[in-house]
ROKEPA-933998 format. One record per residue (C-alpha): residue in one letter; x, y, z. Coordinates in pm, 1 decimal, always signed. Layout:
BEGIN
<node resn="a" x="X" y="Y" z="Z"/>
...
//
This chain:
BEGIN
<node resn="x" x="-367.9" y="-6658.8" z="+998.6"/>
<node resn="x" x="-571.9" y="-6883.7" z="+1216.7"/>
<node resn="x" x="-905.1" y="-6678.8" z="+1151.6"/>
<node resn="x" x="-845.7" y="-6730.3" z="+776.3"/>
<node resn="x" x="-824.6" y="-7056.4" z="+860.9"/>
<node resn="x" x="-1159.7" y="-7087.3" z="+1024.1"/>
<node resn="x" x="-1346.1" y="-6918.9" z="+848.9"/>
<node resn="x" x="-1249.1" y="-7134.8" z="+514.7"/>
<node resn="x" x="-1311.6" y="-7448.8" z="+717.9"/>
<node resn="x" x="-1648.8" y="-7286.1" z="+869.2"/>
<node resn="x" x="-1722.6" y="-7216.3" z="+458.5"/>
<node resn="x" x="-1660.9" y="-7593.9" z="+416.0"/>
<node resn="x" x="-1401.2" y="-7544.4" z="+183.2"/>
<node resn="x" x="-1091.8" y="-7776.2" z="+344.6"/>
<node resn="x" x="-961.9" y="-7803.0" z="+10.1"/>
<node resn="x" x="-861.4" y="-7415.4" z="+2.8"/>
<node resn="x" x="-829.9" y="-7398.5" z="+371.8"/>
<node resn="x" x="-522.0" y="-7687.0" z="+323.0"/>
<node resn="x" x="-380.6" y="-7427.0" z="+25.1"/>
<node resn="x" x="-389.3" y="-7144.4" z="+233.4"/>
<node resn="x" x="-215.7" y="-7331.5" z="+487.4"/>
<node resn="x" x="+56.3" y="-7449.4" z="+261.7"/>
<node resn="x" x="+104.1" y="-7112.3" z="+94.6"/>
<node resn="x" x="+105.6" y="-6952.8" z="+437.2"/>
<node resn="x" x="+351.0" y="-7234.3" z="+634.0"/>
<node resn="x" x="+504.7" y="-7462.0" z="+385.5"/>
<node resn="x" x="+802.7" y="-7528.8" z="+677.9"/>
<node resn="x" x="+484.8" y="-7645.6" z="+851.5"/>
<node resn="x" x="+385.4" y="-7881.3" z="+578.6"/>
<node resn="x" x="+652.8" y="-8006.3" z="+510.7"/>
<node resn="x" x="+767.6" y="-8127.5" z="+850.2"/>
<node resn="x" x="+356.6" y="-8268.2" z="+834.4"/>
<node resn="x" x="+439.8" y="-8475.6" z="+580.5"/>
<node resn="x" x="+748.2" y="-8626.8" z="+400.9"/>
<node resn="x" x="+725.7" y="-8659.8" z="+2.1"/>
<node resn="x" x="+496.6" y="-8344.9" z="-168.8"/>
<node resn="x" x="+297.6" y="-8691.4" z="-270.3"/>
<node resn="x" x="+94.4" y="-8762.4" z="+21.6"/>
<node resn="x" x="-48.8" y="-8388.8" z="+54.4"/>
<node resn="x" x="-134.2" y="-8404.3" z="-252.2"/>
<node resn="x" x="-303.9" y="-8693.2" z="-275.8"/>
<node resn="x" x="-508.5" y="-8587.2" z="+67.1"/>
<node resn="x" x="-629.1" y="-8277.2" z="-100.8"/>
<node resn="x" x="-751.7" y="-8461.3" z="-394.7"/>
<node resn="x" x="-918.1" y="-8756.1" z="-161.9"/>
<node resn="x" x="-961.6" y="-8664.3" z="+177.1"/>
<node resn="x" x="-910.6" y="-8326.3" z="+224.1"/>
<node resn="x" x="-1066.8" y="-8323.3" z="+578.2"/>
<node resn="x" x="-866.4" y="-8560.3" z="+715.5"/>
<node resn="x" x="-547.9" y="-8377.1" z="+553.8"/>
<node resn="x" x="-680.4" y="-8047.3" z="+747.4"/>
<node resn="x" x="-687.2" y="-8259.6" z="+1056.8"/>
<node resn="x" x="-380.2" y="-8370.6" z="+1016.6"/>
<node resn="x" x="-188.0" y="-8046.3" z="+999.0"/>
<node resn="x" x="-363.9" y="-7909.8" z="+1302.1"/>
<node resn="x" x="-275.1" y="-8192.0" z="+1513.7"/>
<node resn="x" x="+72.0" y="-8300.7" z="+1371.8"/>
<node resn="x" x="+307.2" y="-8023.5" z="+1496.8"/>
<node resn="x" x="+265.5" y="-8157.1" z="+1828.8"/>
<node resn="x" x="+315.8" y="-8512.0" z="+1750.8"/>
<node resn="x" x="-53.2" y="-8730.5" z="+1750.2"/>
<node resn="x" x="-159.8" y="-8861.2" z="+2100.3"/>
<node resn="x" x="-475.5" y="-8832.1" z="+2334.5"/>
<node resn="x" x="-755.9" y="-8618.6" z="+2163.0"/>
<node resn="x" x="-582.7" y="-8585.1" z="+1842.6"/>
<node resn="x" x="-654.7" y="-8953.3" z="+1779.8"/>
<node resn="x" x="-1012.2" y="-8793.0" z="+1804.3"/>
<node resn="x" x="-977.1" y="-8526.8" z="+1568.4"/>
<node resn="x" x="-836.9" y="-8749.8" z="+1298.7"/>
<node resn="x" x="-1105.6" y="-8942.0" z="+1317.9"/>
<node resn="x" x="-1366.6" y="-8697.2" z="+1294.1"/>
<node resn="x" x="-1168.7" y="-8574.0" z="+917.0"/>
<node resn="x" x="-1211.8" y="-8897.4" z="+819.2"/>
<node resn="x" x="-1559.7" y="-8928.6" z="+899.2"/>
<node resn="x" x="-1610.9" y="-8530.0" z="+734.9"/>
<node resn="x" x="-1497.0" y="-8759.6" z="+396.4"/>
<node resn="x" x="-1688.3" y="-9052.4" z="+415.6"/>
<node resn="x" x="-1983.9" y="-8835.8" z="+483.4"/>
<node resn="x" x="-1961.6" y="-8623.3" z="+191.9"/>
<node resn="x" x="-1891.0" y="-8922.5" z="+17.4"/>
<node resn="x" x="-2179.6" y="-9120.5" z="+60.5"/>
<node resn="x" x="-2406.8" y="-8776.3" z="+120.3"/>
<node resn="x" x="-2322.2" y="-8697.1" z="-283.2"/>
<node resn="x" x="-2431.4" y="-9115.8" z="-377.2"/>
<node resn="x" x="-2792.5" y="-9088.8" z="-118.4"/>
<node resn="x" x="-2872.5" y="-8747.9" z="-292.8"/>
<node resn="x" x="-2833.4" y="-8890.7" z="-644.0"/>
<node resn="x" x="-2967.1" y="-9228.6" z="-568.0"/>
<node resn="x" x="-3253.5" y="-8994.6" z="-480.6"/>
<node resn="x" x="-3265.6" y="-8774.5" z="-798.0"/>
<node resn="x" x="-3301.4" y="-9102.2" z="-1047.5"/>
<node resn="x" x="-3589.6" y="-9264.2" z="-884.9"/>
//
Protein backbone atom coordinates (compact mmCIF):
# COMPACT_ATOMS: atom_id res chain seq x y z
CA UNK A 1 0.00 0.00 0.00
CA UNK A 2 2.52 2.56 1.02
CA UNK A 3 4.53 2.25 -2.39
CA UNK A 4 1.24 3.00 -4.21
CA UNK A 5 1.15 5.70 -2.19
CA UNK A 6 4.44 7.17 -3.16
CA UNK A 7 4.62 6.71 -6.19
CA UNK A 8 1.11 8.71 -6.83
CA UNK A 9 2.45 11.48 -4.63
CA UNK A 10 6.03 11.25 -6.49
CA UNK A 11 3.55 11.54 -9.90
CA UNK A 12 2.15 14.71 -8.23
CA UNK A 13 -1.16 13.49 -8.26
CA UNK A 14 -2.34 14.01 -4.28
CA UNK A 15 -5.72 14.18 -5.49
CA UNK A 16 -5.71 10.30 -6.49
CA UNK A 17 -3.11 9.48 -3.97
CA UNK A 18 -5.96 10.81 -1.12
CA UNK A 19 -8.62 8.32 -3.20
CA UNK A 20 -6.49 5.53 -3.08
CA UNK A 21 -6.03 6.10 0.45
CA UNK A 22 -9.67 6.31 1.23
CA UNK A 23 -10.61 3.34 -0.93
CA UNK A 24 -7.76 1.42 0.63
CA UNK A 25 -8.36 2.60 4.64
CA UNK A 26 -11.61 4.33 4.96
CA UNK A 27 -11.44 3.24 9.04
CA UNK A 28 -8.33 5.38 8.60
CA UNK A 29 -10.17 8.31 7.17
CA UNK A 30 -12.61 8.38 8.96
CA UNK A 31 -11.01 8.48 12.39
CA UNK A 32 -8.78 11.52 10.23
CA UNK A 33 -11.59 13.38 9.98
CA UNK A 34 -15.17 13.67 11.42
CA UNK A 35 -18.08 14.64 8.84
CA UNK A 36 -17.33 13.05 4.97
CA UNK A 37 -17.46 17.14 4.46
CA UNK A 38 -14.11 18.22 5.33
CA UNK A 39 -12.27 15.45 3.08
CA UNK A 40 -14.05 16.39 0.62
CA UNK A 41 -13.68 19.73 0.56
CA UNK A 42 -9.61 19.16 1.02
CA UNK A 43 -9.54 17.15 -2.11
CA UNK A 44 -11.30 19.74 -4.04
CA UNK A 45 -9.03 22.75 -2.39
CA UNK A 46 -6.05 21.62 -0.86
CA UNK A 47 -5.40 18.32 -1.62
CA UNK A 48 -1.75 18.45 -0.36
CA UNK A 49 -2.42 19.51 2.80
CA UNK A 50 -5.33 16.75 3.05
CA UNK A 51 -2.43 14.09 2.09
CA UNK A 52 -0.46 15.57 4.91
CA UNK A 53 -2.91 15.31 7.09
CA UNK A 54 -3.67 11.62 6.87
CA UNK A 55 -0.03 10.71 7.14
CA UNK A 56 0.47 12.55 10.24
CA UNK A 57 -3.00 12.24 12.00
CA UNK A 58 -3.05 8.58 13.18
CA UNK A 59 -0.54 9.48 15.60
CA UNK A 60 -2.09 12.54 16.88
CA UNK A 61 -0.15 16.07 15.41
CA UNK A 62 2.92 17.18 17.52
CA UNK A 63 6.74 17.93 16.88
CA UNK A 64 7.62 17.47 13.09
CA UNK A 65 4.18 16.90 12.00
CA UNK A 66 3.49 20.58 12.65
CA UNK A 67 6.24 20.64 9.85
CA UNK A 68 4.74 18.45 7.45
CA UNK A 69 1.42 20.24 7.53
CA UNK A 70 2.92 23.07 6.72
CA UNK A 71 4.85 22.03 3.88
CA UNK A 72 0.98 20.63 2.21
CA UNK A 73 -0.07 23.85 2.63
CA UNK A 74 2.69 25.49 1.04
CA UNK A 75 2.51 22.39 -1.99
CA UNK A 76 -1.17 24.44 -2.50
CA UNK A 77 -0.35 27.85 -2.40
CA UNK A 78 2.44 27.08 -4.76
CA UNK A 79 0.50 25.50 -7.37
CA UNK A 80 -1.81 28.13 -6.81
CA UNK A 81 -0.01 31.06 -7.57
CA UNK A 82 2.51 28.87 -10.06
CA UNK A 83 -0.91 28.39 -12.45
CA UNK A 84 -1.68 32.73 -12.04
CA UNK A 85 2.60 33.65 -12.80
CA UNK A 86 2.43 31.20 -15.84
CA UNK A 87 -0.71 32.82 -17.27
CA UNK A 88 0.09 36.30 -16.25
CA UNK A 89 2.99 35.30 -18.49
CA UNK A 90 1.09 33.85 -21.52
CA UNK A 91 -1.15 37.29 -22.02
CA UNK A 92 1.60 39.73 -22.15
Amino acid sequence: MGCCLVALVLAGAPRFAVLFYWLYRPVAVSHAFNSILVPIVGIIFLPWLTLMYLIVAPGGINGFDWALLGLGLFLDLGSYGGGGAAKNRRDR
